[in-house]
C-alpha positions as CSV (number, residue, x, y, z in Angstrom):
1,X,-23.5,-16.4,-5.5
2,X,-22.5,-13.8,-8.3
3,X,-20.1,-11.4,-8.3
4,X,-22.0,-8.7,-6.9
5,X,-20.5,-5.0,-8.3
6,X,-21.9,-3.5,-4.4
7,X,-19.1,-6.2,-2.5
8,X,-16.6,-3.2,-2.8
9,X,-18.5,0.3,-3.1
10,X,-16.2,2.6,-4.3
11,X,-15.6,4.3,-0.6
12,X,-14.4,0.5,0.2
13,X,-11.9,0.7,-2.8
14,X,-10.5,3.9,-2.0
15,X,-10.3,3.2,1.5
16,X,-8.2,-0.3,1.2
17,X,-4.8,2.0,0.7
18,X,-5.5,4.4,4.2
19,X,-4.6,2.4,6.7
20,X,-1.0,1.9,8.2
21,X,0.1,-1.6,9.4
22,X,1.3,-2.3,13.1
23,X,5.2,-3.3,12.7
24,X,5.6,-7.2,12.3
25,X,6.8,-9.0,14.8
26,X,9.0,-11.8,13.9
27,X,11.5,-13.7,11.8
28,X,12.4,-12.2,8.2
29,X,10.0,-13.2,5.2
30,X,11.2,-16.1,2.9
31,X,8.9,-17.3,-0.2
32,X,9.5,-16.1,-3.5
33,X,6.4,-14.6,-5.7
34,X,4.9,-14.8,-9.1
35,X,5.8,-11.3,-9.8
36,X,9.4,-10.1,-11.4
37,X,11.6,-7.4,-10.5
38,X,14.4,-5.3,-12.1
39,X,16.5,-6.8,-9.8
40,X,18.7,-10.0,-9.8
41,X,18.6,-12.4,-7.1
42,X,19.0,-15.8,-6.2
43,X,16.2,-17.5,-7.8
44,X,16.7,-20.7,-10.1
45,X,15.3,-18.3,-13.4
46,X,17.8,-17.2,-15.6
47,X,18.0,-13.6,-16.8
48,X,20.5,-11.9,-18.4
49,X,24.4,-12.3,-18.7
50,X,27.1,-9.3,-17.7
51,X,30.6,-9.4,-18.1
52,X,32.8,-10.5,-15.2
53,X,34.4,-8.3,-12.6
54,X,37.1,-8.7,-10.2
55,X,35.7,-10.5,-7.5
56,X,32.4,-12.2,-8.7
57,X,32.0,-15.9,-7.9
58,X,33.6,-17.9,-10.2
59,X,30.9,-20.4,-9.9
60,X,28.5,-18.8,-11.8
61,X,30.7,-18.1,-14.8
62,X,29.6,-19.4,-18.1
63,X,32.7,-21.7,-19.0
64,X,31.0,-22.9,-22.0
65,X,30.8,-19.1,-23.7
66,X,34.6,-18.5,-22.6
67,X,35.8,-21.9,-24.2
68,X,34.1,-20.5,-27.6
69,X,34.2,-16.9,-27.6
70,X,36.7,-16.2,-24.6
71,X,34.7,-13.9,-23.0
72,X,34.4,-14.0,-19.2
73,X,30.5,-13.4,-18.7
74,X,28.6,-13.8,-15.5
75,X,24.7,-15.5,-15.2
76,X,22.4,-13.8,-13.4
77,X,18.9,-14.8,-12.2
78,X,15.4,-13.2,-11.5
79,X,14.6,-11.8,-8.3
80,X,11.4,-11.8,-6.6
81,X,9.3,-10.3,-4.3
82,X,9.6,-12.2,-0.7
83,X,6.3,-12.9,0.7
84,X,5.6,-11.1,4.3
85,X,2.2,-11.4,4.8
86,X,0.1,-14.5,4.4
87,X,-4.0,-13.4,4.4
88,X,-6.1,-16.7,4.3
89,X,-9.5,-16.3,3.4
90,X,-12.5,-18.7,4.3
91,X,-14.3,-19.9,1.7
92,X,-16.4,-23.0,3.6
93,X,-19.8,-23.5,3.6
94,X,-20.6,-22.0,6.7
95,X,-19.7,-18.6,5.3
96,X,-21.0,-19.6,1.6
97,X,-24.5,-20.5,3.1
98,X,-24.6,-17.2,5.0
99,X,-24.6,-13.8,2.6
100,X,-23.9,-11.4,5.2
101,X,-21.3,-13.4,6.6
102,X,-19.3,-14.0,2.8
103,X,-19.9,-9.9,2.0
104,X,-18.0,-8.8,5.2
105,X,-15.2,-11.4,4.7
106,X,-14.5,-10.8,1.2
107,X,-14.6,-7.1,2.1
108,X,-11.9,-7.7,4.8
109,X,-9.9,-9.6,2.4
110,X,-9.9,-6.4,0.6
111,X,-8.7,-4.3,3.0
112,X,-6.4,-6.1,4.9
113,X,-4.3,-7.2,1.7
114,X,-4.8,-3.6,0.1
115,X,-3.5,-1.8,3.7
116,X,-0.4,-4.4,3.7
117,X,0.1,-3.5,0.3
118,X,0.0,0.2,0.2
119,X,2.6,-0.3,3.3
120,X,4.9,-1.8,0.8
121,X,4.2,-5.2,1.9
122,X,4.5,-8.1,-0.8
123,X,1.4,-10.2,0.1
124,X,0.0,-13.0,-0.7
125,X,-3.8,-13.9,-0.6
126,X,-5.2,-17.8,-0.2
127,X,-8.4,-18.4,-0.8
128,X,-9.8,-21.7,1.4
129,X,-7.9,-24.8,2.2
130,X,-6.5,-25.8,-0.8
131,X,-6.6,-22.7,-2.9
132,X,-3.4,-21.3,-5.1
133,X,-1.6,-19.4,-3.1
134,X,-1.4,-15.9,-5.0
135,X,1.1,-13.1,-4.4
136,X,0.7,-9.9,-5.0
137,X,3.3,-7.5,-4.8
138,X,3.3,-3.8,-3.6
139,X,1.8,-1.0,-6.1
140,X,-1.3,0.9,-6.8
141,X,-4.1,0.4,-4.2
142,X,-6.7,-1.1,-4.6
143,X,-4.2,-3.2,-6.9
144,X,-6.7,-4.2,-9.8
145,X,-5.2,-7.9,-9.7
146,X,-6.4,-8.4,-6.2
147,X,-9.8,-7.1,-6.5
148,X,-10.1,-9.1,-9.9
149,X,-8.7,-12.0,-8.0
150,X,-11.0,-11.5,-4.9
151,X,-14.5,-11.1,-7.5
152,X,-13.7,-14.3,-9.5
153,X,-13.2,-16.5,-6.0
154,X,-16.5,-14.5,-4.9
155,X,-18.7,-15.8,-7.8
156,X,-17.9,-19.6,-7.7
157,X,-20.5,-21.3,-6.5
158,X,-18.8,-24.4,-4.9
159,X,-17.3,-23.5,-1.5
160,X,-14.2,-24.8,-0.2
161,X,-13.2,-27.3,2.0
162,X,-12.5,-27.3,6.1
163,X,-10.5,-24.5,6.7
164,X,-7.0,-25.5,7.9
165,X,-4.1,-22.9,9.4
166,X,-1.0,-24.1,7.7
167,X,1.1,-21.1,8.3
168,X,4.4,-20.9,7.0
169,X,7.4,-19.6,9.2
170,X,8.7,-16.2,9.2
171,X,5.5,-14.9,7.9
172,X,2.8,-12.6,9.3
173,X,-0.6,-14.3,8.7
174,X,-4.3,-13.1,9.0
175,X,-7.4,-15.4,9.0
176,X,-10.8,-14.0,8.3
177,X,-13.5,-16.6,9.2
178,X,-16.4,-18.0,11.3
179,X,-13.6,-20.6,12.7
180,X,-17.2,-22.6,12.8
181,X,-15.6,-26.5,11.9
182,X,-17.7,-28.5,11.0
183,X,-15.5,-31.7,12.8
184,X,-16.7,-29.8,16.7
185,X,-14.7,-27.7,18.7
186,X,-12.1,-30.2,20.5
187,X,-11.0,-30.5,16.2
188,X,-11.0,-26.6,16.2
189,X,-8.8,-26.9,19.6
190,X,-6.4,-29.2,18.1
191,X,-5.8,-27.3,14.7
192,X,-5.5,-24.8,16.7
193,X,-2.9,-25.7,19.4
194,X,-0.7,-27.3,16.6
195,X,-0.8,-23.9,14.5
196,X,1.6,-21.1,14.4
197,X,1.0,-17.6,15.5
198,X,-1.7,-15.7,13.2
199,X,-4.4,-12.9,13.8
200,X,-7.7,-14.0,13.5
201,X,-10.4,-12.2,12.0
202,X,-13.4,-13.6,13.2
203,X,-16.7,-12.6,11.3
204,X,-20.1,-13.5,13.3
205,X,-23.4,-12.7,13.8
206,X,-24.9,-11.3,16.8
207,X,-27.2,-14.2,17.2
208,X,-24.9,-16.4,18.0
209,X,-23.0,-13.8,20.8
210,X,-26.8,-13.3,22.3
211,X,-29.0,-15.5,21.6
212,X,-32.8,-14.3,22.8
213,X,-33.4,-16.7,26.2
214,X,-37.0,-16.1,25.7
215,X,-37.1,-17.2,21.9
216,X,-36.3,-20.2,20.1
217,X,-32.5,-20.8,19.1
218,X,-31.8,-21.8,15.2
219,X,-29.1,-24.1,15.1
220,X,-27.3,-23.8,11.6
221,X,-25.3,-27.2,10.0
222,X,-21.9,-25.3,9.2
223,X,-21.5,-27.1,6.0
224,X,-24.7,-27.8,4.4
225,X,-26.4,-24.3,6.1
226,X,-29.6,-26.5,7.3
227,X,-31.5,-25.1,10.3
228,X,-33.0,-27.0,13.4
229,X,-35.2,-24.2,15.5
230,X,-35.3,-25.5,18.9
231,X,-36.0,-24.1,22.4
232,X,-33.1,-22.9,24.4
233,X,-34.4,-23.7,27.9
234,X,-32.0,-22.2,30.8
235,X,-29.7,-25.5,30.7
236,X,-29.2,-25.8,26.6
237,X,-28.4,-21.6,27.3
238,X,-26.0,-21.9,29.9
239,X,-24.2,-24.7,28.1
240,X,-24.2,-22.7,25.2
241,X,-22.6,-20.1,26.9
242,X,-19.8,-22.1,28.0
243,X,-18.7,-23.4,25.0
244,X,-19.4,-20.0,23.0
245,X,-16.4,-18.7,26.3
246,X,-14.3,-21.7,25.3
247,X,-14.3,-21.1,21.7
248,X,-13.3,-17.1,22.4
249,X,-10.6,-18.9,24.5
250,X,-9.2,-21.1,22.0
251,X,-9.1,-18.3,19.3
252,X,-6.8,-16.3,21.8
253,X,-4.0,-19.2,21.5
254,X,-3.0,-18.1,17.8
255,X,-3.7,-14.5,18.5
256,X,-1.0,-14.9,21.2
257,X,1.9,-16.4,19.6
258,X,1.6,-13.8,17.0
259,X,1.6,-11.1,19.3
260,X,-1.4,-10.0,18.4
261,X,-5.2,-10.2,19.2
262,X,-8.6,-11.7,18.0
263,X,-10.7,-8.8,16.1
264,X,-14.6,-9.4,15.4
265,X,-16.8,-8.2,13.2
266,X,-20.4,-8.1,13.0
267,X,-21.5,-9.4,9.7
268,X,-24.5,-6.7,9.9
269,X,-21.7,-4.1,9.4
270,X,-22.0,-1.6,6.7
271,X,-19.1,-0.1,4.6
272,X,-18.9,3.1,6.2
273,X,-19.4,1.3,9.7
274,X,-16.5,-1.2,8.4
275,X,-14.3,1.2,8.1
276,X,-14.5,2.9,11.3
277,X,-14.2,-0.3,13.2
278,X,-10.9,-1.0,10.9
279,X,-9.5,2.2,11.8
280,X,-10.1,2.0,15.5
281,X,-8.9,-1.5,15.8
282,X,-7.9,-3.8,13.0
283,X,-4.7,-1.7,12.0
284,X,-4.4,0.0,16.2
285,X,-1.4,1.7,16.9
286,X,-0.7,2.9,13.2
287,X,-3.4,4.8,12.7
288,X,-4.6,6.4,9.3
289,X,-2.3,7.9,6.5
């Protein structure tokens, strides 16, 4: 897979900035970022010395400049942006093996972290399982890190591991992926049940909402992208059907605790098509800017 210049059309970079977020629900946003600010903080990096006023905290008084130059000088330390939303993006094999499928999620990486940060959201982006966890804080949109970020990621040609949901506390999350794991659904109910609250965004195909009863079923292996064509028969169907309504069940259980709800998209979706269905229900009740 290459980095593609048509995975973000320019409509698709303008657009990542036009959305408003929903408010977040839930606790206040905690882990420091990779990029400065002008203002001091609390962080363990040292930045600049000021003299001392009446009041400050003694404790962070440089005695050893006052016992040479008697001068009463304060340290003060970096501060950095705090992290509010956490957008994980699957990188597995069962959206590497799939082009449609890898097109539309890298796209809704883009749009999702581009909306949160033309809100004036500091954000950070994790690509796959084990993948750095990169924040980006809140500026010009599209912000040219992300996309750069985004491109590279889309252009390796080794996908990532199982997909896991390690959500930190106190911060919104998003998860765009097939939630297809390779390990079978009762693994996909377990990760799930143990997780915290996120929104998933859940890219598919229609064959697998409705498969054609009269034709033959392909059966995909989620991490090697193999297919078995066999016939679906009215008993393989139905039993198909059941576990396709347990799966939509277990992706609710996240969705809840978040306050949120599960959003799908059909990776035959084009960009102008994307963006309507973003608009109408990705970013509901803030509408457009």
């Amino acid at each position: 897979m290459t980095s593609d210049p048509v995975l973000f059309p320019p409509e698709l970079l303008a657009a990542a900035g036009m959305f408003r977020v929903t408010p977040a629900k839930g606790g206040a946003p905690f882990s420091s970022g990779r990029h400065r600010s002008p203002r001091r903080g609390e962080s363990a990096e040292f930045q600049d010395f000021r003299s001392y006023a009446p009041g400050d905290d003694l404790r962070r008084v440089d005695w050893n400049i006052y016992r040479r130059f008697h001068r009463l000088l304060i340290r003060q330390y970096r501060d950095f942006p705090r992290m509010k939303h956490l957008v994980i993006l699957d990188d597995t094999a069962s959206i590497r093996c799939r082009p449609a499928r890898a097109f539309l999620a890298w796209r809704l990486a883009l749009l999702i972290c581009g909306t949160l940060l033309a809100n004036g959201d500091c954000t950070a982006l994790q690509i796959g399982e084990k993948g750095r966890r990169r924040i980006f804080a809140p500026g010009s949109v599209p912000s040219a890190p992300l996309v750069a970020e985004l491109l590279e990621s889309f252009g390796r040609k080794t996908p990532g591991d199982a997909l896991s949901f390690g959500i930190p506390p106190g911060v919104r999350a998003w998860v765009i992926s097939d939630f297809m794991d390779p390990r079978g659904l009762d693994h996909l109910e377990m990760c799930l049940r143990r997780s915290r609250g996120f929104t998933p965004v859940r890219v598919f195909e229609q064959s697998e909402i409705h498969p054609e009863p009269a034709a033959e079923m392909r059966l995909i292996d989620a991490e090697s992208g193999a297919e078995v064509t066999v016939s679906p028969g009215q008993f393989r169907l139905a039993s198909y059907r059941e576990r396709l309504a347990r799966f939509e069940r277990l992706l609710a259980i996240p969705a809840r605790r978040a306050g949120s709800r599960v959003h799908a998209f059909d990776a035959a979706l084009g960009a102008p098509e994307l963006l309507r269905q973003c608009a109408d229900t990705l970013f509901q009740g803030g509408g457009t800017k």
